[in-house]
GURONU-274528 format. One record per residue (C-alpha): x, y, z. Coordinates in steps of 0.1 Angstrom, whole numbers. Example, Ala and Ser with C-alpha at 12.3 -4.5 7.8 and 13.67 -1.06 7.14 Angstrom:
<sites>
{{123; -45; 78}}
{{137; -11; 71}}
</sites>
This chain:
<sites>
{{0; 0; 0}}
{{15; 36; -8}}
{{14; 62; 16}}
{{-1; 98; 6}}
{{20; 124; 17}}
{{-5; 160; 27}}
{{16; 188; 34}}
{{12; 203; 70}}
{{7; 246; 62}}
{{-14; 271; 62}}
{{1; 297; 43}}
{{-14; 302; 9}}
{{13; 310; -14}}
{{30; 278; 0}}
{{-1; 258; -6}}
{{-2; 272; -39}}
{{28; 259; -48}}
{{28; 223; -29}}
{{-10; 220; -46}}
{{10; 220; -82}}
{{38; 188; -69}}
{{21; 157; -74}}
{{39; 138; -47}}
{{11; 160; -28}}
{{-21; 143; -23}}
{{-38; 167; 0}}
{{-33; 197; 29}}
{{-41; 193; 66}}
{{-42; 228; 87}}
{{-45; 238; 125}}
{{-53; 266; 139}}
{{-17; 275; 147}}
{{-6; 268; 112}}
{{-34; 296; 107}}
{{-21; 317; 132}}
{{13; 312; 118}}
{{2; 324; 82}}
{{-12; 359; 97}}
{{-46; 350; 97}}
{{-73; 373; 111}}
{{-102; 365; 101}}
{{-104; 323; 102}}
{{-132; 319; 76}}
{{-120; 344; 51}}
{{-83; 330; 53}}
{{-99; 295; 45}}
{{-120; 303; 17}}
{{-90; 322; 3}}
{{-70; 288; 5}}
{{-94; 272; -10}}
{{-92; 294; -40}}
{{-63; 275; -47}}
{{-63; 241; -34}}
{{-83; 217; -52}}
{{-66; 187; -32}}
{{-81; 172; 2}}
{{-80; 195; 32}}
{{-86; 197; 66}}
{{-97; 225; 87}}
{{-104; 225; 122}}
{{-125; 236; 151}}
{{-115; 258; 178}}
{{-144; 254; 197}}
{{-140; 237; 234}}
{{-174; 222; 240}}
{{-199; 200; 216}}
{{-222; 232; 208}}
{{-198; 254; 196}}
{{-180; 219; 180}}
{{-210; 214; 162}}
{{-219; 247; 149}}
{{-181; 257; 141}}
{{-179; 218; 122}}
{{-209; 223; 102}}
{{-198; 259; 88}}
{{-167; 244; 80}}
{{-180; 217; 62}}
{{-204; 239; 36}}
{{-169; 254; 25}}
{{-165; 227; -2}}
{{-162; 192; -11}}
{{-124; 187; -5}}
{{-130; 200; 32}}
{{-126; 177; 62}}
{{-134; 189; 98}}
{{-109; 184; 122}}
{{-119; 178; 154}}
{{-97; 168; 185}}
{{-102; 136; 204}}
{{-105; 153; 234}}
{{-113; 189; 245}}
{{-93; 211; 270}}
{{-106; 194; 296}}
{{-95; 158; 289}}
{{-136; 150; 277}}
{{-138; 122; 248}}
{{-155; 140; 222}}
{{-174; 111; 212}}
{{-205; 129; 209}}
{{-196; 152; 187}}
{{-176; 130; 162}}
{{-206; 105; 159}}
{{-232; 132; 151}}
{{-208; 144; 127}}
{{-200; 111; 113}}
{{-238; 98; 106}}
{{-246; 131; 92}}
{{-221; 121; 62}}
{{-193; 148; 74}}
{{-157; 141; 65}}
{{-137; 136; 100}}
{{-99; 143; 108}}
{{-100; 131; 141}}
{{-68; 152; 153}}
{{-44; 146; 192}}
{{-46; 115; 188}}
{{-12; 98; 207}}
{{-26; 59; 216}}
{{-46; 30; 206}}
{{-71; 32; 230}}
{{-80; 66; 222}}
{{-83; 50; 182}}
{{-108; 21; 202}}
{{-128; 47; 216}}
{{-131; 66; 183}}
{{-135; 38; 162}}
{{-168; 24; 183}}
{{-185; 60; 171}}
{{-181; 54; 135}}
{{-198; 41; 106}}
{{-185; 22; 80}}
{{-197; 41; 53}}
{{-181; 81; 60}}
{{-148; 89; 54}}
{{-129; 97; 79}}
{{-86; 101; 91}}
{{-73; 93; 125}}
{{-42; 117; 132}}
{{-17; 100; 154}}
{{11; 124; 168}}
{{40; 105; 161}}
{{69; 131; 167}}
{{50; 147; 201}}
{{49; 112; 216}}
{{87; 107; 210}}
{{94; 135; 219}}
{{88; 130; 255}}
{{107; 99; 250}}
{{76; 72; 242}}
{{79; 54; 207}}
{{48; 58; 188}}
{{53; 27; 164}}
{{30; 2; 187}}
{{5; 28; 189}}
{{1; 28; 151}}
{{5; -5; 149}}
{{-23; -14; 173}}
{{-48; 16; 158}}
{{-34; 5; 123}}
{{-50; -32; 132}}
{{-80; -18; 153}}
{{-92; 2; 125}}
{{-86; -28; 96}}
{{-121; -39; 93}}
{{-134; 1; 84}}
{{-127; 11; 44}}
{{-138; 42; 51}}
{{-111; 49; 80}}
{{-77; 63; 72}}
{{-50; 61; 96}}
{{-23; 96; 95}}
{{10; 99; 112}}
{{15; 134; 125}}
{{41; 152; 138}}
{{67; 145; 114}}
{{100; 158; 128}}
{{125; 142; 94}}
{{124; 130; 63}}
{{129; 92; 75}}
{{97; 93; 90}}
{{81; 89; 59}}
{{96; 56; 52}}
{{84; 41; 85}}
{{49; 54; 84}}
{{52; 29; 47}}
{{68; 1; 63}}
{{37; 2; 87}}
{{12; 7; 63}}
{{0; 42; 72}}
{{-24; 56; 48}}
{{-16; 91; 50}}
{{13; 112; 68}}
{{17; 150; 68}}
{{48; 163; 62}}
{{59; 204; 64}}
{{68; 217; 32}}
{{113; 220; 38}}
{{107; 178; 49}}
{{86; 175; 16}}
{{114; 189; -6}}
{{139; 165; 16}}
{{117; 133; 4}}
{{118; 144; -32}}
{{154; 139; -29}}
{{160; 102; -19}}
{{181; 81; -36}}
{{218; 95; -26}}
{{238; 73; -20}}
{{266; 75; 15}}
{{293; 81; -7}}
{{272; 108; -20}}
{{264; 122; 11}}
{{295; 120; 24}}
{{314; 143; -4}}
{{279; 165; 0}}
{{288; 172; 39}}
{{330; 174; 34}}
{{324; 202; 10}}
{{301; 221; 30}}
{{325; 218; 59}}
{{353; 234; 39}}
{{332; 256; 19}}
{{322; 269; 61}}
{{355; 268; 70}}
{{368; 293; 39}}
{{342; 319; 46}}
{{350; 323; 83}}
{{391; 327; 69}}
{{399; 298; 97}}
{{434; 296; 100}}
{{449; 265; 128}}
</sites>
């Protein structure tokens, strides 16, 4: 099974550009990401990206409790056919959103089903859900290991969990390198989103250690001539 690569930004002219690459299957945005781009106004910046991305997308709620959920997820989901909500596992509080995402799910919504870290969180979600409406389970790969845990029998567990569902799509988040890539394939992750520099990174595999080894003596010399070193 190949992996889709969706490119983790929200900044338009980059998602302009990464919409044109076909190694890019689709977009996923937070509101961070959004923040991060200089948007003000959350609704106008996404209809604006939408302008020019034709691809998959996800967009998600900033709303902390299942009203505001609901009415933030359905808005979001009029903005077109490529659009899927995302909505987190879990609110502020540490409360299983359960609710929310099975509403949301029945009524034929598209899900990214975002902070995910563990398999049991993947159980919980995956007891809410239909097997007919699309939706992705993002697992936080690079958070987790960052804190020292290793995310691989978390994917492996949600990978297996979520099997028997078509209609589910398992992500690995989080990326922090390029190599990342390669294990989300080897474990049969449907999807991983990757930042844009780590995207251009993948589009160049194939050198070989000799290669890279030439490639990192020159830059060290090349360094050392600028800076007039002298020993």
């Amino acid at each position: 099974m190949s992996t889709k690569i969706f490119c983790d930004i929200a900044d338009i002219s980059q998602i302009k550009k990464f919409s044109k690459k076909k190694i890019v299957k689709g977009f996923t945005t937070n509101p961070s990401l959004m923040r991060s781009a200089g948007a003000k106004d959350y609704q106008k910046y996404s209809k604006e990206i939408l302008k020019v991305c034709k691809k998959p997308i996800s967009f998600e709620v900033f709303g902390d409790d299942y009203n505001s959920m609901k009415r933030q997820a359905l808005i979001i989901n009029s903005w077109g056919n490529n659009v899927y909500v995302k909505i987190p596992v879990i609110n502020s509080k540490g409360i299983f959103m359960g609710r929310i995402i099975k509403e949301l799910n029945k009524r034929n919504i598209k899900l990214n089903i975002t902070a995910v870290y563990n398999s049991h969180q993947t159980k919980k979600i995956v007891k809410c859900l239909n097997k007919k409406s699309k939706v992705i389970i993002s697992i936080f790969a690079g958070r987790a290991a960052d804190t020292g845990k290793d995310p691989i029998p978390e994917f492996k567990k949600s990978i297996s969990i979520s099997k028997s569902y078509k209609n589910i799509e398992i992500l690995w988040a989080s990326v922090r390198e390029p190599y990342n890539y390669l294990q989300a394939k080897q474990l049969g992750c449907h999807i991983i989103t990757v930042p844009p520099k780590i995207i251009e990174k993948i589009e160049k595999f194939g050198k070989s250690f000799s290669e890279l080894s030439i490639e990192t003596v020159k830059g060290f010399l090349v360094d050392s001539k600028k800076s007039k070193f002298k020993i």
